[in-house]
ZAZA-583918 format. One record per residue: x, y, z of N, C-alpha, C in turn; residue in three letters. Coordinates in Angstrom, 2 decimals, always signed. Example, Ala and Ser with C-alpha at 12.3 -4.5 7.8 and 13.67 -1.06 7.14 Angstrom:
ZAZA-583918
   n_east  n_north     n_up  ca_east  ca_north    ca_up   c_east  c_north     c_up   aa
   +13.19    -5.69    +7.80   +12.30     -4.50    +7.80   +13.20    -3.30    +7.80  ALA
   +12.85    -2.25    +7.08   +13.67     -1.06    +7.14   +12.90    +0.03    +7.87  SER
end
This chain:
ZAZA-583918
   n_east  n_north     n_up  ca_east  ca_north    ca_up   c_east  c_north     c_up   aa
   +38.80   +95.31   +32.64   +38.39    +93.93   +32.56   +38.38   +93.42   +31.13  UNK
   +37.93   +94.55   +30.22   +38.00    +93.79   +28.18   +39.12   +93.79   +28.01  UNK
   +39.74   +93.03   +27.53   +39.15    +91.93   +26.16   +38.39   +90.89   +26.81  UNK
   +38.37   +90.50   +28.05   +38.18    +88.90   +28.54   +36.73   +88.36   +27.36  UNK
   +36.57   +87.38   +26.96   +35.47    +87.13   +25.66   +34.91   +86.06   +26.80  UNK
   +33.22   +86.68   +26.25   +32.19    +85.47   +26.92   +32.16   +84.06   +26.11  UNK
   +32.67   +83.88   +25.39   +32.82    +82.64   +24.25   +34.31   +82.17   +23.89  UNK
   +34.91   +82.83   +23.78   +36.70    +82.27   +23.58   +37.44   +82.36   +24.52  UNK
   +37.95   +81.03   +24.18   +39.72    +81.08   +25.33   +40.53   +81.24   +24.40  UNK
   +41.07   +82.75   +24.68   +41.96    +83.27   +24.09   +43.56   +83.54   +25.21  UNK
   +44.33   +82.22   +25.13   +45.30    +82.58   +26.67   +46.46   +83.59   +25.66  UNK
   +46.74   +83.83   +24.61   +47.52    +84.11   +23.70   +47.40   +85.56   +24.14  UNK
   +45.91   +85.97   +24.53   +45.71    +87.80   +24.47   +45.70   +87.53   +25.69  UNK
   +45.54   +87.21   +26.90   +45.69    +88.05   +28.20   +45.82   +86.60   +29.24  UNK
   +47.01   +86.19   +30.18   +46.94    +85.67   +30.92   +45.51   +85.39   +31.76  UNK
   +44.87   +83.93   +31.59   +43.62    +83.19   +31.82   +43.50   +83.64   +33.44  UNK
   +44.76   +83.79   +34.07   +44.33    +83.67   +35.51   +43.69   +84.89   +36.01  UNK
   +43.63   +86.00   +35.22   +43.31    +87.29   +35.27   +42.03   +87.15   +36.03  UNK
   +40.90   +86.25   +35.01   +39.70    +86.03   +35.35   +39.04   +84.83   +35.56  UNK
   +38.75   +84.42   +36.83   +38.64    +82.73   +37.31   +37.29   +82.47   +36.05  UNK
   +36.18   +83.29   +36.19   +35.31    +82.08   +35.27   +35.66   +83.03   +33.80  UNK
   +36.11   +82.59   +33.07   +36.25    +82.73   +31.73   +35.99   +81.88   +30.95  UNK
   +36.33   +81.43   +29.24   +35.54    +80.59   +28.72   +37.20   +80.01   +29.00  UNK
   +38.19   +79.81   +29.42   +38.97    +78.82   +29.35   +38.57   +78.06   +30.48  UNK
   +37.97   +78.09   +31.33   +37.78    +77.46   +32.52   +36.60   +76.05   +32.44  UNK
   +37.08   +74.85   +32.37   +36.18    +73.73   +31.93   +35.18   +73.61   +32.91  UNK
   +35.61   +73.74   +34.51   +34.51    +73.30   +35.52   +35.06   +74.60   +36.25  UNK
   +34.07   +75.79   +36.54   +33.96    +76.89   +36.81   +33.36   +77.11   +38.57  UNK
   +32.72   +75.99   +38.41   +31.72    +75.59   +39.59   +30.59   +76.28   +39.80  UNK
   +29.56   +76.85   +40.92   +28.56    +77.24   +41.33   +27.38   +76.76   +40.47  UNK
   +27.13   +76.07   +39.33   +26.76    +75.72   +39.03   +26.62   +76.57   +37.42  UNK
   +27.98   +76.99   +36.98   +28.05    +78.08   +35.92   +28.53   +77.49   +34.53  UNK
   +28.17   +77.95   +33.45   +28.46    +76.63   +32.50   +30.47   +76.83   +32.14  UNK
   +30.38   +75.49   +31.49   +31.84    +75.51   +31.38   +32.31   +76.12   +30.26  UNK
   +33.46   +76.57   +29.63   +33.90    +77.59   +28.61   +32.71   +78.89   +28.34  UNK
   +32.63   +79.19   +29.28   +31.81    +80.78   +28.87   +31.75   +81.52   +30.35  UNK
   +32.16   +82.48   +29.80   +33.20    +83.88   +30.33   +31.99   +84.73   +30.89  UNK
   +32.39   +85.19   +31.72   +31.49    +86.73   +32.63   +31.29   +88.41   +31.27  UNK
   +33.33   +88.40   +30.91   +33.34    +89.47   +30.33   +33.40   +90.79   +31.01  UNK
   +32.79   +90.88   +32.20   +32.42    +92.44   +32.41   +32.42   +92.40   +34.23  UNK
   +32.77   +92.92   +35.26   +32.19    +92.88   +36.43   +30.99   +92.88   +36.42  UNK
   +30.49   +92.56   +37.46   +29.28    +93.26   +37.70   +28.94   +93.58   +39.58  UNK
   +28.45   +94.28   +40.08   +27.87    +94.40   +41.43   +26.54   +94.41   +41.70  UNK
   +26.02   +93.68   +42.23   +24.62    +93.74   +42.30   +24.33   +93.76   +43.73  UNK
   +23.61   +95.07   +44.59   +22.92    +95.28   +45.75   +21.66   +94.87   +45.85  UNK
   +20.82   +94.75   +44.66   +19.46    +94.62   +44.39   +19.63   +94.19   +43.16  UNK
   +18.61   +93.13   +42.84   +18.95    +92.79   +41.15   +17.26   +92.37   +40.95  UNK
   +16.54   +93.06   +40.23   +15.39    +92.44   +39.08   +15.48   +92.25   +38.24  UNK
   +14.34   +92.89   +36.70   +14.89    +92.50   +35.73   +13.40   +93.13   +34.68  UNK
   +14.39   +93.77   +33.61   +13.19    +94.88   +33.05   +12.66   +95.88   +33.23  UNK
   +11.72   +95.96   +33.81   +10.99    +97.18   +34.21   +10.71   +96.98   +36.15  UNK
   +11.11   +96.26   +36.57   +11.51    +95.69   +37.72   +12.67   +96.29   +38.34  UNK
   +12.62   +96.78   +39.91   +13.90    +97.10   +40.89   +15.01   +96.89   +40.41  UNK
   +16.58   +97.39   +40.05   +17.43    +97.26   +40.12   +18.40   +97.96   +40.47  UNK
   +19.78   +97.82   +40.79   +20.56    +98.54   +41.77   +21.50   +97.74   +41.45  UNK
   +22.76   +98.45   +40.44   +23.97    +97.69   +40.46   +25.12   +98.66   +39.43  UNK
   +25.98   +98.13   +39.62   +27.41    +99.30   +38.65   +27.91   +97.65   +37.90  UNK
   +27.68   +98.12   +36.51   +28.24    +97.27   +35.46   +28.94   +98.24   +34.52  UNK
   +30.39   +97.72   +34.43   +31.06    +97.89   +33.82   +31.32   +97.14   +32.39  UNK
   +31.11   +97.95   +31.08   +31.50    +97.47   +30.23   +31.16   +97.99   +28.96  UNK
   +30.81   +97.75   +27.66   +30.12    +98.18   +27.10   +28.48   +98.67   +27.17  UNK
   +28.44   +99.68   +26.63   +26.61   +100.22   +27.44   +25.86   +99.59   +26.34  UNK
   +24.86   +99.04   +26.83   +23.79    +98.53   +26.52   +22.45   +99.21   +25.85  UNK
   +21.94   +98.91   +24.42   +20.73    +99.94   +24.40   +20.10  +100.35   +25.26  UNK
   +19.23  +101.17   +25.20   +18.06   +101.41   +26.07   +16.89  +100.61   +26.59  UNK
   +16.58  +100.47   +24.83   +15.53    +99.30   +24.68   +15.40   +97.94   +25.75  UNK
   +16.44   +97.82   +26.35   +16.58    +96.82   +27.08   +16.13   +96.63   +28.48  UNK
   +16.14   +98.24   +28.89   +15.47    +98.31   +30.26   +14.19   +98.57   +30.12  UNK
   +13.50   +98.75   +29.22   +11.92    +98.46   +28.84   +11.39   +97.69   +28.38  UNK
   +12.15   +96.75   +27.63   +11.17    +95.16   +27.54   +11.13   +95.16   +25.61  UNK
   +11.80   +96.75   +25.63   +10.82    +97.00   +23.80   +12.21   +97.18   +22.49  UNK
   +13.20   +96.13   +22.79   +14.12    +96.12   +21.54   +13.50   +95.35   +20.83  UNK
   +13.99   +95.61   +19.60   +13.07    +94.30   +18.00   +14.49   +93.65   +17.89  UNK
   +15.27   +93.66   +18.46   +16.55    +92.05   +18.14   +15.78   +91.16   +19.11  UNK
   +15.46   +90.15   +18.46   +14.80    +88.75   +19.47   +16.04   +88.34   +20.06  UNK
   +15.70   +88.10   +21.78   +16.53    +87.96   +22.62   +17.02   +88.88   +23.09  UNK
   +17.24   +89.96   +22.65   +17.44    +91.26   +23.78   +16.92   +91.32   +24.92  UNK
   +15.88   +91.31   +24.71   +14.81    +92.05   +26.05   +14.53   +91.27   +27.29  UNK
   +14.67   +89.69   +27.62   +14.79    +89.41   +28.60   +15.76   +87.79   +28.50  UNK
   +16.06   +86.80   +29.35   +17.03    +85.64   +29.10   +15.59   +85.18   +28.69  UNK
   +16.36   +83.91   +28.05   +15.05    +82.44   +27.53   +13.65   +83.64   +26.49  UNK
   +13.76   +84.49   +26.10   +12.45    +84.99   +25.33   +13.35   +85.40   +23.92  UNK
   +12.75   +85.38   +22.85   +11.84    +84.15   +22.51   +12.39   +82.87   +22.60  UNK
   +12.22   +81.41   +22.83   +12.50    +80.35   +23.61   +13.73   +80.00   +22.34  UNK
   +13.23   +80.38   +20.98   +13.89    +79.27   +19.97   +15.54   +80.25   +19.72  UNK
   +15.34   +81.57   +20.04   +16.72    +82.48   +19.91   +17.99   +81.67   +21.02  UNK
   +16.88   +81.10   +22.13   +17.71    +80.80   +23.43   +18.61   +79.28   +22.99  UNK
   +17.61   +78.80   +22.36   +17.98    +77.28   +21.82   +18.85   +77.18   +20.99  UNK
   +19.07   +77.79   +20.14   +20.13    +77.99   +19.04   +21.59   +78.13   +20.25  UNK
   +21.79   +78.74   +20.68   +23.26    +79.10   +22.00   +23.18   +77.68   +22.45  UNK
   +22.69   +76.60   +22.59   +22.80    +75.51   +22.90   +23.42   +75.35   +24.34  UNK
   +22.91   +76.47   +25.11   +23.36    +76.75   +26.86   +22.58   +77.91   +27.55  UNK
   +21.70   +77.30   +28.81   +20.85    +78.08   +29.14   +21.23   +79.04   +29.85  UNK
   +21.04   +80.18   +30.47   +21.63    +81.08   +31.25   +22.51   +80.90   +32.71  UNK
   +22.70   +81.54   +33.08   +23.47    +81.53   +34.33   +23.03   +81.07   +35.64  UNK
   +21.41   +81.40   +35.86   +20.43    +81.15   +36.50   +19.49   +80.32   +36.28  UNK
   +19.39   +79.41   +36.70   +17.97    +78.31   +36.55   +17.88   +77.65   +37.50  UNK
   +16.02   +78.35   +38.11   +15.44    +77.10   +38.92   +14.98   +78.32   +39.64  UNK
   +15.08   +79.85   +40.03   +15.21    +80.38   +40.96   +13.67   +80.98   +41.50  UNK
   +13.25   +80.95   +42.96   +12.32    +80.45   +42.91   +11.56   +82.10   +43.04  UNK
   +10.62   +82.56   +43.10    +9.47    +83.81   +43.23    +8.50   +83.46   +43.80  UNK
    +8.02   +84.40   +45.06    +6.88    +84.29   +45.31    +5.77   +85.83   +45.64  UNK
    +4.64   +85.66   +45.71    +3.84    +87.02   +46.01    +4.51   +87.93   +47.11  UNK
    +4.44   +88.84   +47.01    +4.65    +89.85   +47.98    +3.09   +90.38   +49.07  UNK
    +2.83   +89.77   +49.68    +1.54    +89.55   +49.91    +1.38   +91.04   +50.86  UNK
    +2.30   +91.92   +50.72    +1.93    +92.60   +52.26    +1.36   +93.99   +50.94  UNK
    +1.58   +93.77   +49.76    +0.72    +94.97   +48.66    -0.55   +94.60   +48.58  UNK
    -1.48   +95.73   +48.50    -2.48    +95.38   +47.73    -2.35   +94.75   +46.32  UNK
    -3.40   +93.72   +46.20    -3.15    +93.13   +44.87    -3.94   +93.95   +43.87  UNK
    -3.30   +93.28   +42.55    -4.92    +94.14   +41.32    -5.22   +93.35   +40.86  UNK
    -6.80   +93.00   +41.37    -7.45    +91.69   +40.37    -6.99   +91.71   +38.66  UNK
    -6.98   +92.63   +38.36    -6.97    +92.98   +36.86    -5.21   +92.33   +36.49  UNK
    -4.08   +92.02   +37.31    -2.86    +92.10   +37.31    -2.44   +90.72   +37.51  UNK
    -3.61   +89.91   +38.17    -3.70    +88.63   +38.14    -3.20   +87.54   +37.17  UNK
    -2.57   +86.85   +37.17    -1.68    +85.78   +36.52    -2.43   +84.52   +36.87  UNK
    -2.60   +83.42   +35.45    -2.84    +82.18   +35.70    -1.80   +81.72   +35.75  UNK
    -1.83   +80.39   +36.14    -0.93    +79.70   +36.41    -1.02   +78.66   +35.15  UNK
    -1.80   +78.45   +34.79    -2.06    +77.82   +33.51    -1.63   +78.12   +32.32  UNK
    -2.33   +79.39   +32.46    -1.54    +80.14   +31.33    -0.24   +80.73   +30.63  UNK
    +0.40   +80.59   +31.88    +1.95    +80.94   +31.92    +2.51   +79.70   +31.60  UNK
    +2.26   +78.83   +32.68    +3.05    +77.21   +32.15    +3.15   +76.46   +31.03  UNK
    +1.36   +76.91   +30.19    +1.16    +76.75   +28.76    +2.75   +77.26   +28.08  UNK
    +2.51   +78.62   +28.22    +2.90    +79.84   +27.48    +4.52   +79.19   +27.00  UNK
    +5.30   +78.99   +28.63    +6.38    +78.60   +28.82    +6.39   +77.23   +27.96  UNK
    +5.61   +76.19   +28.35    +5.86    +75.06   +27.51    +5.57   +74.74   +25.68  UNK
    +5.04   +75.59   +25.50    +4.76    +75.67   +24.16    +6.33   +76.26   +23.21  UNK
    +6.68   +77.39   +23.90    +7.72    +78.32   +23.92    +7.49   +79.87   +23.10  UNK
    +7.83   +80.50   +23.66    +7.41    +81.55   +23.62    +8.00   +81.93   +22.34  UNK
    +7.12   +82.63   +21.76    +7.64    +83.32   +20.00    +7.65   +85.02   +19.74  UNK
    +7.02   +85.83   +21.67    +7.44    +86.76   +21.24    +8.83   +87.49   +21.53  UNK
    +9.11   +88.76   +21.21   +10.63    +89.08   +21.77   +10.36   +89.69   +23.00  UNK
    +8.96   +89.85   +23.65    +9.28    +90.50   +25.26    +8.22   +89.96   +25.78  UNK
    +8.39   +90.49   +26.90    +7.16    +89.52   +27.99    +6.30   +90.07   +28.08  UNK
    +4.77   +90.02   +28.29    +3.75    +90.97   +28.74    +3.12   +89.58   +29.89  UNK
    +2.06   +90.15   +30.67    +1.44    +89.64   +31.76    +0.91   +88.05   +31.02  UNK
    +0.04   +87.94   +30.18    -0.15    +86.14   +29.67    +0.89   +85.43   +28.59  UNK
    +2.12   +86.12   +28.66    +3.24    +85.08   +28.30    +4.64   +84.74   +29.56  UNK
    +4.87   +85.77   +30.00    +5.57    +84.95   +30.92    +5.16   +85.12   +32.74  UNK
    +5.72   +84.96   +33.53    +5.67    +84.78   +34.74    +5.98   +86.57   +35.48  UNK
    +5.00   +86.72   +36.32    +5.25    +88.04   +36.88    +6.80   +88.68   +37.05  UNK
    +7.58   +87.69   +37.42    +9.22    +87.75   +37.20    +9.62   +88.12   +36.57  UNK
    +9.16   +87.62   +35.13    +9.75    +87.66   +33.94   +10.95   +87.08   +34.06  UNK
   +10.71   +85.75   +34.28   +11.58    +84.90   +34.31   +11.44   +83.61   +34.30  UNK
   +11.51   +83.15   +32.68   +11.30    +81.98   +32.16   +11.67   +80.72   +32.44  UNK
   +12.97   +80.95   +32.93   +13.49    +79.66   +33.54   +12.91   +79.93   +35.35  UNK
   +12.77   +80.43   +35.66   +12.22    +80.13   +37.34   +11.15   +79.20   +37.55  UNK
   +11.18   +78.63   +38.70   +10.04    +77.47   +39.31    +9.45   +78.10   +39.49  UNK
    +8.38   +76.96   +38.55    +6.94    +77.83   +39.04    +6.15   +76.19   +39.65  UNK
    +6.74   +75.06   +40.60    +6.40    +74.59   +41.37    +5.27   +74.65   +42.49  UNK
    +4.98   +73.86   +43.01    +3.95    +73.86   +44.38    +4.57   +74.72   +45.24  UNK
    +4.43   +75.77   +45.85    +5.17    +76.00   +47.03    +5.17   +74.81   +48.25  UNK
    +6.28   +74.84   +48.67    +7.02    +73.77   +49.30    +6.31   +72.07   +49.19  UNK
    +6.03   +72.09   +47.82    +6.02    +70.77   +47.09    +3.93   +70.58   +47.50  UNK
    +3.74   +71.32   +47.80    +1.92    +70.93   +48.77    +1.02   +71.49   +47.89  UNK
    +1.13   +73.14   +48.13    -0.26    +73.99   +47.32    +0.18   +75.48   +46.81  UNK
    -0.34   +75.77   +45.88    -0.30    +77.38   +45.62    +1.12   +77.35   +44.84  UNK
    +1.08   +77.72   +43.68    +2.21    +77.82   +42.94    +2.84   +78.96   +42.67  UNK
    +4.87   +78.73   +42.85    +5.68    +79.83   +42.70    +5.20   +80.92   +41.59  UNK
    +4.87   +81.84   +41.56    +4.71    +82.97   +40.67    +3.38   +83.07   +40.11  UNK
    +2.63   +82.37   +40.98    +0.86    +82.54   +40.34    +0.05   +83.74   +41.22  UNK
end
């Protein structure tokens, strides 16, 4: 699948049609941004994120370690949108936005594990300045861009 580049249309190094969303592709669709490339397969059976469930074969260059624990010191490693201002500079938000989370209600909960809802939305709207997530900066998800809305617009909010 490399050279394909998540940032250049390069048609000179490898016929564009190779790979439908690449960065030569202006309107990509699904709602994926325009000129910026995949780069790499990926398969996903199960997908979380961090220290969270995952289950998938990615091909490409390997990735630190640090990354599946939350604990690299390059800001922006460790999860999308953290810290908010690394994200802002790329002037294009991730691949995913809006996606929604809710409790898994059939676990016992841990009072102690408990999330405001306040506090997160603060957290999020202020923007976050550290490089990883812990329980009162982002959303149990760990996922900054997800709704954290009314559930179905009424009471009780996504990811509280």
């Amino acid at each position: 699948m490399w050279p394909f580049s998540y940032d250049k249309c390069e048609p000179d190094l490898f016929d564009t049609s190779y790979q439908r969303i690449s960065a030569c592709n202006d309107n990509p669709g699904y709602g994926l941004n325009p000129n910026q490339g995949r780069g790499a397969p990926e398969i996903d059976v199960l997908e979380g994120g961090a220290t969270l469930v995952s289950s998938s074969l990615q091909i490409g260059p390997d990735p630190p370690l640090c990354i599946y624990g939350g604990t690299c010191s390059t800001p922006g490693a460790n999860y999308v949108g953290v810290p908010t201002a690394v994200y802002a500079q790329r002037k294009h938000k991730s691949w995913y936005q809006g996606l929604r989370y809710s409790a898994n209600n059939l676990c016992k909960s841990d009072p102690k594990a408990k999330q405001s809802y306040n506090t997160i939305a603060a957290s999020i709207k202020a923007g976050i300045t550290e490089t990883s997530c812990s329980g009162d900066i982002c959303p149990a998800s760990n996922d900054v861009n997800g709704d954290l809305s009314l559930i179905d617009g009424k009471g009780g909010s996504l990811g509280d």
